[in-house]
PDB file of N, CA, C and O in Angstrom, chain B, residues numbered from 101:
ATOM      1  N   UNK B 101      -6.581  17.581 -39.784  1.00  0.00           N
ATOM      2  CA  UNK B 101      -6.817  18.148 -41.099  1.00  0.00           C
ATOM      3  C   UNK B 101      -6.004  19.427 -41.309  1.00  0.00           C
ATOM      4  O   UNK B 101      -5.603  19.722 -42.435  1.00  0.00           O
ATOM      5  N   UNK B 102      -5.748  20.215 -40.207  1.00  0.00           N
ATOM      6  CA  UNK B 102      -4.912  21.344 -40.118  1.00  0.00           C
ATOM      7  C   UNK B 102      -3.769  21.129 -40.757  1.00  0.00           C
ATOM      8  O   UNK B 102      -3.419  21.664 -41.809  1.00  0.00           O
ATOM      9  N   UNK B 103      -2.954  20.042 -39.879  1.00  0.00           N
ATOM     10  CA  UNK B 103      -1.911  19.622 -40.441  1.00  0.00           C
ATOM     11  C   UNK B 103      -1.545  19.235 -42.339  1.00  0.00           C
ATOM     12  O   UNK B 103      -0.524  19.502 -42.973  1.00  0.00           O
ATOM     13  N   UNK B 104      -2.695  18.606 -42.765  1.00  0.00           N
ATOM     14  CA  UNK B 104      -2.836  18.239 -43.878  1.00  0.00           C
ATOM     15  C   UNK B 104      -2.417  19.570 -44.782  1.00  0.00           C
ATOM     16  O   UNK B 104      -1.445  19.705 -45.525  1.00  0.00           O
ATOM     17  N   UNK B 105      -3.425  20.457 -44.483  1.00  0.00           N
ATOM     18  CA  UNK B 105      -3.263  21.572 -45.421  1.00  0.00           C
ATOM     19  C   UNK B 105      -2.054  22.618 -45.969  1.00  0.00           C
ATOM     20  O   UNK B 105      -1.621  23.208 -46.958  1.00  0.00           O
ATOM     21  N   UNK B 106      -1.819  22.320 -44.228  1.00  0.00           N
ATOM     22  CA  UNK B 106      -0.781  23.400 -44.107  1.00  0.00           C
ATOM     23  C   UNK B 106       0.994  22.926 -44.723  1.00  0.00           C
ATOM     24  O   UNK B 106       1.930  23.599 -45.154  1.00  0.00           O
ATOM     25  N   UNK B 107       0.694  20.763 -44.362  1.00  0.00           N
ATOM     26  CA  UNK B 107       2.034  20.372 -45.367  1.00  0.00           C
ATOM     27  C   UNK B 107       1.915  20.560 -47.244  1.00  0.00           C
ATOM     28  O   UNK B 107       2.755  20.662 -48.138  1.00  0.00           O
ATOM     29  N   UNK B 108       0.496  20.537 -47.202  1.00  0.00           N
ATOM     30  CA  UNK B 108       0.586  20.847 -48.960  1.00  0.00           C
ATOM     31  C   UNK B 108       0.435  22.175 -49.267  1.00  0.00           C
ATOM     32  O   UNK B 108       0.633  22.412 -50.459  1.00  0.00           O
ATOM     33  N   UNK B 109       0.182  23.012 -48.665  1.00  0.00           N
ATOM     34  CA  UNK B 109       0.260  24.406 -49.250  1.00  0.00           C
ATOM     35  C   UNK B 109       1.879  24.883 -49.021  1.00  0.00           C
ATOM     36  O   UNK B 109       2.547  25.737 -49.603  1.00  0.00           O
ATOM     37  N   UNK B 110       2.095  24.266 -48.289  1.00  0.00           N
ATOM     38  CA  UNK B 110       4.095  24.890 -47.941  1.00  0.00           C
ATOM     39  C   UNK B 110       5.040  24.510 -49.018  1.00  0.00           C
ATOM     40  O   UNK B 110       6.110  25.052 -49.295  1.00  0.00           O
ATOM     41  N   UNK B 111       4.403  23.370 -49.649  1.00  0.00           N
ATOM     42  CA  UNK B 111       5.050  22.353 -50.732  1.00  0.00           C
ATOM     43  C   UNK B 111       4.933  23.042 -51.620  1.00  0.00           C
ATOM     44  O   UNK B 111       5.900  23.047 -52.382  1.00  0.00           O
ATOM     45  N   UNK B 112       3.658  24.020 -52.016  1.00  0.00           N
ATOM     46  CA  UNK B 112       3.372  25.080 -52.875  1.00  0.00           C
ATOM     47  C   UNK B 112       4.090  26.201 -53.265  1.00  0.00           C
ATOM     48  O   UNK B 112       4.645  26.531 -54.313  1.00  0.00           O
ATOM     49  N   UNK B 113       3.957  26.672 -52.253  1.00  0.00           N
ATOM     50  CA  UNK B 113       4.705  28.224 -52.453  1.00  0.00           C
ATOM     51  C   UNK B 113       5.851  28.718 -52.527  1.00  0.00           C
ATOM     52  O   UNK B 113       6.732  27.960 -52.121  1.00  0.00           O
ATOM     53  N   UNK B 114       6.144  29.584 -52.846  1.00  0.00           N
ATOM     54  CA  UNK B 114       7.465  30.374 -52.748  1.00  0.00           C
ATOM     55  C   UNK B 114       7.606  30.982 -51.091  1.00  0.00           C
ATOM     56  O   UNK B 114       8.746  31.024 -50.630  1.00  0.00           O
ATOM     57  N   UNK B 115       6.778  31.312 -50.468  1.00  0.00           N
ATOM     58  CA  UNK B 115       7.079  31.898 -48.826  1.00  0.00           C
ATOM     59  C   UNK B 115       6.334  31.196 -47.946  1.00  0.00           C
ATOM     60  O   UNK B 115       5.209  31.524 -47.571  1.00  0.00           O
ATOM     61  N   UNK B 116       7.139  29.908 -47.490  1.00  0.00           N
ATOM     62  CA  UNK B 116       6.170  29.025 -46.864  1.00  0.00           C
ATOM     63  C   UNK B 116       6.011  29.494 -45.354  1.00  0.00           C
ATOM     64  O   UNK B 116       5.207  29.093 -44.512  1.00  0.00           O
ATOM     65  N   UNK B 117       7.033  30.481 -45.249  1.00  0.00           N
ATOM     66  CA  UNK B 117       6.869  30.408 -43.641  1.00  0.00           C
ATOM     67  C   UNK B 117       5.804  32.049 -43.496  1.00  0.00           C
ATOM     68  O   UNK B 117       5.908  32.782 -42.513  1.00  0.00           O
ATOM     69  N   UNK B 118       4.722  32.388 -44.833  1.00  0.00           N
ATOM     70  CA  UNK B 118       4.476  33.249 -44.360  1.00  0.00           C
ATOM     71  C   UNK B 118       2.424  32.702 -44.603  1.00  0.00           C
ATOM     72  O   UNK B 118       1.432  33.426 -44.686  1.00  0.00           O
ATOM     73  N   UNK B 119       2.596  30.700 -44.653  1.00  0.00           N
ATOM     74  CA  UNK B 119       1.343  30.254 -44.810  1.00  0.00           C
ATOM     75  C   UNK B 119       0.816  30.519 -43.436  1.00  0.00           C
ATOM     76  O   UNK B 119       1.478  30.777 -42.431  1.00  0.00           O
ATOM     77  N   UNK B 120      -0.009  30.452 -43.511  1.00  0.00           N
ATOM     78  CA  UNK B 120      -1.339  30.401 -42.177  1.00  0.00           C
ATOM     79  C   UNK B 120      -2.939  29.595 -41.897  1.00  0.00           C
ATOM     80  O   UNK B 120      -3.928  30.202 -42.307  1.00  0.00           O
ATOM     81  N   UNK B 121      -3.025  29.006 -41.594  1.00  0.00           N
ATOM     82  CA  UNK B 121      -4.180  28.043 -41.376  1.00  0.00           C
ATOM     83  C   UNK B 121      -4.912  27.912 -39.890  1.00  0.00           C
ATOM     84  O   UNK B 121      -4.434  27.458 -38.851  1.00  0.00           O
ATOM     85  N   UNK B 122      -6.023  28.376 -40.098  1.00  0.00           N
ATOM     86  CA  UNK B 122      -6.221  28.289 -39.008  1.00  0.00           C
ATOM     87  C   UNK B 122      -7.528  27.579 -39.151  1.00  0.00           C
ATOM     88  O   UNK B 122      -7.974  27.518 -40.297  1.00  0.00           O
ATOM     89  N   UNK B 123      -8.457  26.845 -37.861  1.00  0.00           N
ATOM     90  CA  UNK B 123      -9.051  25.505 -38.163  1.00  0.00           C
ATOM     91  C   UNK B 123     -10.682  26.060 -37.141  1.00  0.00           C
ATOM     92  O   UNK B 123     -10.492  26.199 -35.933  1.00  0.00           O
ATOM     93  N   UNK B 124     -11.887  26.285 -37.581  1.00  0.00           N
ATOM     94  CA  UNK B 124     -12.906  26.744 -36.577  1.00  0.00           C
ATOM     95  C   UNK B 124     -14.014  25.456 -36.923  1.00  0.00           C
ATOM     96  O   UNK B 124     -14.044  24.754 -37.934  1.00  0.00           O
ATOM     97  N   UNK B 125     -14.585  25.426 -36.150  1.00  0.00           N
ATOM     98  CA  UNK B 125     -15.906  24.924 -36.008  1.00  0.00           C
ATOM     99  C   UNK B 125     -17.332  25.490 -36.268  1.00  0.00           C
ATOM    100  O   UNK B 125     -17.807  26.372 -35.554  1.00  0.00           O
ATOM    101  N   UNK B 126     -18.029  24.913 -37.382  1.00  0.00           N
ATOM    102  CA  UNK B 126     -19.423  25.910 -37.361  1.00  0.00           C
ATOM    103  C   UNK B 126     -20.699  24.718 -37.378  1.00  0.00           C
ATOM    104  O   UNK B 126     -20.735  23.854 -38.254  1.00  0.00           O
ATOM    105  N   UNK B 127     -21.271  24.770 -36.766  1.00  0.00           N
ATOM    106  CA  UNK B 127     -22.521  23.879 -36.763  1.00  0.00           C
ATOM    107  C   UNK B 127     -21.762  22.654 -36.657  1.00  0.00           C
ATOM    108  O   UNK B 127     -21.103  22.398 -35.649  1.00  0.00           O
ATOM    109  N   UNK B 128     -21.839  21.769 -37.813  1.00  0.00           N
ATOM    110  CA  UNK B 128     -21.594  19.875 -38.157  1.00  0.00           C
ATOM    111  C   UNK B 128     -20.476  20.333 -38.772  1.00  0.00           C
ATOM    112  O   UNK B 128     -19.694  19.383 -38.810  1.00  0.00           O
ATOM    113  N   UNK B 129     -19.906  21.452 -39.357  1.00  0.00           N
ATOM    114  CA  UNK B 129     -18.521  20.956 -40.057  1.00  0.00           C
ATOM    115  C   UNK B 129     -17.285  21.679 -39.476  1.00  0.00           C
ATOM    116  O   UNK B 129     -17.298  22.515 -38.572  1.00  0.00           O
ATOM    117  N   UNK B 130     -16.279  21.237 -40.116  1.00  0.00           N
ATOM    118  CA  UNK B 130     -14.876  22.236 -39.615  1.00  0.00           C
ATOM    119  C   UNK B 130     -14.699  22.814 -40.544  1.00  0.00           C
ATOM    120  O   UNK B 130     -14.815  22.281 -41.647  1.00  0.00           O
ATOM    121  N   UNK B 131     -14.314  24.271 -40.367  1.00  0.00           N
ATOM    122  CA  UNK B 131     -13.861  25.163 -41.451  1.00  0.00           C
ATOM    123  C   UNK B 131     -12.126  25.267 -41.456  1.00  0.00           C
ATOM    124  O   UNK B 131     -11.584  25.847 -40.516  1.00  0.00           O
ATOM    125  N   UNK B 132     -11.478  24.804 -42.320  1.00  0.00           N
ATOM    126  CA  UNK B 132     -10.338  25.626 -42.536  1.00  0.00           C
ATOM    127  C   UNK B 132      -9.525  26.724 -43.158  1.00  0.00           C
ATOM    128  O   UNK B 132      -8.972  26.436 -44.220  1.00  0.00           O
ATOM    129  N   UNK B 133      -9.379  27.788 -42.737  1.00  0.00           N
ATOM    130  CA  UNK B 133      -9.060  28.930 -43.500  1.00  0.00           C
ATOM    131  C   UNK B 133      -7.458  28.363 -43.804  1.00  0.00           C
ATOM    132  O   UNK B 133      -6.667  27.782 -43.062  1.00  0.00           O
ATOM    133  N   UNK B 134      -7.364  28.745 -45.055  1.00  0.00           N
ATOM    134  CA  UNK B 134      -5.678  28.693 -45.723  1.00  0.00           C
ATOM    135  C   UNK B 134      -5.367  30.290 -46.022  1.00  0.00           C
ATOM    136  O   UNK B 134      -6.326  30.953 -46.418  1.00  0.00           O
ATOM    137  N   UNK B 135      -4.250  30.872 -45.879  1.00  0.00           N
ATOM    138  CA  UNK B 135      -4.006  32.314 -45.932  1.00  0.00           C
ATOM    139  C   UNK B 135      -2.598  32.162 -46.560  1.00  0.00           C
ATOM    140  O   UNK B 135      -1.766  31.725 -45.765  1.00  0.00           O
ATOM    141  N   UNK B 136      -2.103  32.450 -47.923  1.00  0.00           N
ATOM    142  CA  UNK B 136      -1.215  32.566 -47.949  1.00  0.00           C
ATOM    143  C   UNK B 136      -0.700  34.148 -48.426  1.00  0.00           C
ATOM    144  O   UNK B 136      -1.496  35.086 -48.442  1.00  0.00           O
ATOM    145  N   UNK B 137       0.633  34.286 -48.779  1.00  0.00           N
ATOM    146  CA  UNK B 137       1.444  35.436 -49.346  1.00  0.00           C
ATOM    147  C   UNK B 137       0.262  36.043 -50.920  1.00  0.00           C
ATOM    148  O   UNK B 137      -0.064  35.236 -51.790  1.00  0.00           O
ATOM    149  N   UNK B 138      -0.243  37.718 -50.960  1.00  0.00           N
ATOM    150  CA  UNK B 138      -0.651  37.547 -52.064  1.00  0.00           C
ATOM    151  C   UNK B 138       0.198  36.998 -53.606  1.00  0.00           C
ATOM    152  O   UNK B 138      -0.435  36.609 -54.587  1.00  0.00           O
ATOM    153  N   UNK B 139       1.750  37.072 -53.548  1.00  0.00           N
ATOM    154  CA  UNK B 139       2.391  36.481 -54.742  1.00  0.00           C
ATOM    155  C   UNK B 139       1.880  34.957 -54.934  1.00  0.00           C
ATOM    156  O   UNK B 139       1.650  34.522 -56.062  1.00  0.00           O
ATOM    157  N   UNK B 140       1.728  34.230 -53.858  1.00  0.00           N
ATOM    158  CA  UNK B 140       1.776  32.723 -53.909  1.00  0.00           C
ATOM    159  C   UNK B 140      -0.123  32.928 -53.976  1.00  0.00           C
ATOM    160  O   UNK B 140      -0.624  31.924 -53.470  1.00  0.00           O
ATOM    161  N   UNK B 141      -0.527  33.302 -54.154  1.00  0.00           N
ATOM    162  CA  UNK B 141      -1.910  33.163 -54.341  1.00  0.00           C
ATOM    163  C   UNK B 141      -2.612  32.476 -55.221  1.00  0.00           C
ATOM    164  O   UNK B 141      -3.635  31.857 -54.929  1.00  0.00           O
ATOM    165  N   UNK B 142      -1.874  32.568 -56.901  1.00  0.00           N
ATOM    166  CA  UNK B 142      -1.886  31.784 -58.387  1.00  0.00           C
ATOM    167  C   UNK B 142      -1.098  30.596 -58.271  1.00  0.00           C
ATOM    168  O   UNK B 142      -0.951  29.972 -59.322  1.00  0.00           O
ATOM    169  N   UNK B 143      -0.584  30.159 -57.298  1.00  0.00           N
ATOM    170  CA  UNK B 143      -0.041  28.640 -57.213  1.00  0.00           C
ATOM    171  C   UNK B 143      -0.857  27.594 -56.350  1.00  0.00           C
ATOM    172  O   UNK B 143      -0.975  26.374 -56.458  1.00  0.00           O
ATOM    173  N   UNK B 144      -1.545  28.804 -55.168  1.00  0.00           N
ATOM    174  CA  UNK B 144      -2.509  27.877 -54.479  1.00  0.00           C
ATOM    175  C   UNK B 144      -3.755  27.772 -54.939  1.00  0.00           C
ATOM    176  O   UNK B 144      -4.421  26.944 -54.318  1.00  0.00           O
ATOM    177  N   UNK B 145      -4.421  28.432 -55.990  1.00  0.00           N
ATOM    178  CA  UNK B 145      -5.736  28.049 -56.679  1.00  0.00           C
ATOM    179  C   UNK B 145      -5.313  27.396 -57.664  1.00  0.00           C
ATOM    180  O   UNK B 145      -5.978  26.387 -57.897  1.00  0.00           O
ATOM    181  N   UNK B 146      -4.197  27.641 -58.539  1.00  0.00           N
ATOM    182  CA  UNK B 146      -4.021  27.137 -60.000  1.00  0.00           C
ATOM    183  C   UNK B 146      -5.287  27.978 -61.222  1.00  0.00           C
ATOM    184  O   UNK B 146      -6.185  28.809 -61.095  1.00  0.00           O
ATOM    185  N   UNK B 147      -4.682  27.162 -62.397  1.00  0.00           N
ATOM    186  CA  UNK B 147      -5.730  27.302 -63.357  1.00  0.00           C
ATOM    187  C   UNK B 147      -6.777  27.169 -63.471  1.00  0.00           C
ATOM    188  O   UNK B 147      -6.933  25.948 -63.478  1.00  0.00           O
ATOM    189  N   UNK B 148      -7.577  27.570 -63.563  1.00  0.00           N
ATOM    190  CA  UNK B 148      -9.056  27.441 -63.128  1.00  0.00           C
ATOM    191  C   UNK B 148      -9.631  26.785 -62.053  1.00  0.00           C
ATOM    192  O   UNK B 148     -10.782  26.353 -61.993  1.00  0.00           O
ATOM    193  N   UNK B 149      -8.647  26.726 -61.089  1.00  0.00           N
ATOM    194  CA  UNK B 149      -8.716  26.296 -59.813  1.00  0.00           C
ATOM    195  C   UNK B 149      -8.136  24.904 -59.601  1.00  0.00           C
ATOM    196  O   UNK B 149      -7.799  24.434 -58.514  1.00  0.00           O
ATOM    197  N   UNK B 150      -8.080  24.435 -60.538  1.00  0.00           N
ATOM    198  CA  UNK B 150      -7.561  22.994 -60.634  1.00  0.00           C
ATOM    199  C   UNK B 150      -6.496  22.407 -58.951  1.00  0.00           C
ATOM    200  O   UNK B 150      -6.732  21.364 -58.342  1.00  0.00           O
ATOM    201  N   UNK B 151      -5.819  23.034 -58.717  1.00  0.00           N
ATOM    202  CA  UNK B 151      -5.066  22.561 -57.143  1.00  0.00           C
ATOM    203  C   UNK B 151      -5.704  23.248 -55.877  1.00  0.00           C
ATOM    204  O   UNK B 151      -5.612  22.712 -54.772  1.00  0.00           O
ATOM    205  N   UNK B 152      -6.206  24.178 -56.023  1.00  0.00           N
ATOM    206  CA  UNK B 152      -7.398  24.273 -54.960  1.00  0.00           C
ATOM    207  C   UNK B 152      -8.405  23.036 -54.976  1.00  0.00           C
ATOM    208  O   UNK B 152      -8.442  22.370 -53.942  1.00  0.00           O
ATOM    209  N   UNK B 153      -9.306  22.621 -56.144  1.00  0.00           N
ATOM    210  CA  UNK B 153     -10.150  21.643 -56.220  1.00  0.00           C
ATOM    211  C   UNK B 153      -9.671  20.371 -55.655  1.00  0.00           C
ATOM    212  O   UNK B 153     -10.381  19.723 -54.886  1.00  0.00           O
ATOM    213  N   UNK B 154      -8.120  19.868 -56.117  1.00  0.00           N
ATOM    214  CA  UNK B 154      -7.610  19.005 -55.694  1.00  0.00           C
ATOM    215  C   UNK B 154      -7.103  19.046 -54.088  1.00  0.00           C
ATOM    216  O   UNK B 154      -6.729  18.034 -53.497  1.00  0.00           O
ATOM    217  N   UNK B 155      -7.139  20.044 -53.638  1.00  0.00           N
ATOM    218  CA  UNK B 155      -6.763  19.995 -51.966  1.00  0.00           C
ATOM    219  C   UNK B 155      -7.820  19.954 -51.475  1.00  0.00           C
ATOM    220  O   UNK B 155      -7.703  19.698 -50.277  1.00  0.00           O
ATOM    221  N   UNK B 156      -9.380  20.139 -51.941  1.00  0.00           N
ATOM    222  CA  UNK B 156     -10.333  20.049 -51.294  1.00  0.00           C
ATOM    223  C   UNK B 156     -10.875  18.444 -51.335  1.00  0.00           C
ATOM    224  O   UNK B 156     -11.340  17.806 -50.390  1.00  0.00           O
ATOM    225  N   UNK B 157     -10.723  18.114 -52.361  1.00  0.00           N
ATOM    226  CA  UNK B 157     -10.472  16.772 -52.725  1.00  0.00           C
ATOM    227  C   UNK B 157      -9.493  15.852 -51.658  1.00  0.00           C
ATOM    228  O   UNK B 157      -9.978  14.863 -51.109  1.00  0.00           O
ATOM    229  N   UNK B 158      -8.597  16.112 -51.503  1.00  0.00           N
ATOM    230  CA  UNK B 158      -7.717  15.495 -50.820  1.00  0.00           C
ATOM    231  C   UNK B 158      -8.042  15.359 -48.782  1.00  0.00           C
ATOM    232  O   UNK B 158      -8.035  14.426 -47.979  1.00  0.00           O
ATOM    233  N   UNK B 159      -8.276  16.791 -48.697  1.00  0.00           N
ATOM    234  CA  UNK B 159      -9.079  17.160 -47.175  1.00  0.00           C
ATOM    235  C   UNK B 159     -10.342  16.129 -47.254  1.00  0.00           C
ATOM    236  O   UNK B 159     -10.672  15.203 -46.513  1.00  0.00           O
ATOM    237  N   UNK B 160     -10.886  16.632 -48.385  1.00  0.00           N
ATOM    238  CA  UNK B 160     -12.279  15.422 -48.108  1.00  0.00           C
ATOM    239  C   UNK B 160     -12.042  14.390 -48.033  1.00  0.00           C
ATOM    240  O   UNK B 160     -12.152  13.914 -46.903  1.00  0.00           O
ATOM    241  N   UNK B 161     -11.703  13.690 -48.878  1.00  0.00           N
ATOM    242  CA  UNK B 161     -11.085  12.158 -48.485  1.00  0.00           C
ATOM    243  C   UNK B 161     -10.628  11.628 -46.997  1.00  0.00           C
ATOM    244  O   UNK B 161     -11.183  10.782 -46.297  1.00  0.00           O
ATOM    245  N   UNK B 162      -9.532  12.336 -46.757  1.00  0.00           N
ATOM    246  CA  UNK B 162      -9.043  12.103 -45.414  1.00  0.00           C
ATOM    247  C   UNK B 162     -10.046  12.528 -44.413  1.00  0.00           C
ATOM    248  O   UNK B 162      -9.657  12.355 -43.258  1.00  0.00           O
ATOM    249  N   UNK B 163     -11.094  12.979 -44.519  1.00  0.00           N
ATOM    250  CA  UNK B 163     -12.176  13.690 -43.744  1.00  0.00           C
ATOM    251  C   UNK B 163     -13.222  12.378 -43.406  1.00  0.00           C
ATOM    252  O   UNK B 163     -13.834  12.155 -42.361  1.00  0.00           O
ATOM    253  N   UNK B 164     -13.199  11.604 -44.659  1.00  0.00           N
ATOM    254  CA  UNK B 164     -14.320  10.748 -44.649  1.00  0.00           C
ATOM    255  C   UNK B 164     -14.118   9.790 -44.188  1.00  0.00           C
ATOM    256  O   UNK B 164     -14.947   8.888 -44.061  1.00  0.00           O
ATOM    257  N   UNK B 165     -12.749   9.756 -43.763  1.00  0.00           N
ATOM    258  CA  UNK B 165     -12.526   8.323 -43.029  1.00  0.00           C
ATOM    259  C   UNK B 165     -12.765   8.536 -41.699  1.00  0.00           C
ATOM    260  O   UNK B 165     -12.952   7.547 -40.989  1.00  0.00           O
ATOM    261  N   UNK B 166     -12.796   9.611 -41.230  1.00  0.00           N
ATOM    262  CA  UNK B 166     -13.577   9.958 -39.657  1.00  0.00           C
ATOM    263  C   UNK B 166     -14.942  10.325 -39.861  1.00  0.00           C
ATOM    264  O   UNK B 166     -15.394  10.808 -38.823  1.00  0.00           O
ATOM    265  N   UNK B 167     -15.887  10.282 -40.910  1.00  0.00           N
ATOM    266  CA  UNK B 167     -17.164  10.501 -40.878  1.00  0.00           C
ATOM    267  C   UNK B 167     -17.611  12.169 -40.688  1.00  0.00           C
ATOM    268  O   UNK B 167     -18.711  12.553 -40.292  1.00  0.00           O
ATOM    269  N   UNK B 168     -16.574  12.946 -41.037  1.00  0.00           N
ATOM    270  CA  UNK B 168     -16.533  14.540 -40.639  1.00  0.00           C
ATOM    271  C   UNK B 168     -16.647  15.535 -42.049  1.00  0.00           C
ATOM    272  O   UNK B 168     -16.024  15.308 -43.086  1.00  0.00           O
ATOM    273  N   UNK B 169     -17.409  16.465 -41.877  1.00  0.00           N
ATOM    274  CA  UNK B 169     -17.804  17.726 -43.084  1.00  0.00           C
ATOM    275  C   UNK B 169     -16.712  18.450 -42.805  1.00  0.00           C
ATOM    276  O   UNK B 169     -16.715  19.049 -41.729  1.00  0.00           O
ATOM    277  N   UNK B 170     -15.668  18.554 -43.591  1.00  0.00           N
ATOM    278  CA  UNK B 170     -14.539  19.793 -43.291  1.00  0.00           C
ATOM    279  C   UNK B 170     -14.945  20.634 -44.842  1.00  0.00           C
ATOM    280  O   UNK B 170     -15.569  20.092 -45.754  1.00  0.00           O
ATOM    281  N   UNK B 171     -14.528  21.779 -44.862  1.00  0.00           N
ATOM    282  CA  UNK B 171     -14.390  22.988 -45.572  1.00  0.00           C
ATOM    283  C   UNK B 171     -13.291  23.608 -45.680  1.00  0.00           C
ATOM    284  O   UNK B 171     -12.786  24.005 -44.629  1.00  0.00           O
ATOM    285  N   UNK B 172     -12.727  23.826 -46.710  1.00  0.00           N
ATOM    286  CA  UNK B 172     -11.289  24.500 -47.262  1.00  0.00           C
ATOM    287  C   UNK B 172     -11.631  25.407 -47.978  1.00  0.00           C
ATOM    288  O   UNK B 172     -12.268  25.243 -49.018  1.00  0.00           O
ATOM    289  N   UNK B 173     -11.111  26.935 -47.350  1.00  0.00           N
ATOM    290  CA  UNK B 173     -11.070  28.411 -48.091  1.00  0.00           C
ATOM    291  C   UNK B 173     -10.039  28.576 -47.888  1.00  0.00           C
ATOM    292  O   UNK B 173      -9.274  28.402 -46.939  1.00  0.00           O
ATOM    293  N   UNK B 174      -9.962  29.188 -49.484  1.00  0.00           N
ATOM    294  CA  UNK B 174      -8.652  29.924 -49.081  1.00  0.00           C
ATOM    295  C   UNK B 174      -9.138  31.961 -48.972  1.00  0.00           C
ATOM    296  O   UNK B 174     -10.029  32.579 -49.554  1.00  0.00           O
ATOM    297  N   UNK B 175      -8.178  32.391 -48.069  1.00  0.00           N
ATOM    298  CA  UNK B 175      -8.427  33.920 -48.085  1.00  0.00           C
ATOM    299  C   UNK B 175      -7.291  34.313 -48.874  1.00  0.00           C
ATOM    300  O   UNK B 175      -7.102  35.501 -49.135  1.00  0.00           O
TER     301      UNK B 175
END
């Protein structure tokens, strides 16, 4: 899932090599933190969140085919 995030948020931004993801475990789910550049910050939420919603969307999906609770924040 790490992987997942970190190829669509790079696809995103203007400073891809300054994304960061890092992947923890809490109870039943996985958390993934997304960290990008504050400039690229309004490209990775979008308009009213609209491409954040859709990457959480997208993580979930691919999540459910292993039967797993993942979580996507971005900082």
């Amino acid at each position: 899932m790490k992987e997942l995030v970190e190829v669509i948020a790079k696809s995103l931004v203007d400073c891809p090599n300054e994304v960061q993801v890092t992947e923890t475990t809490k109870d039943d789910a996985t958390v993934i933190e997304l960290k990008v550049a504050p400039s690229d910050m309004g490209k990775v939420i979008g308009k009213q969140g609209r491409i954040a919603k859709a990457i959480r969307s997208v993580v979930k999906a691919a999540a459910s085919k292993d039967d797993k609770k993942v979580i996507v924040e971005i900082v």
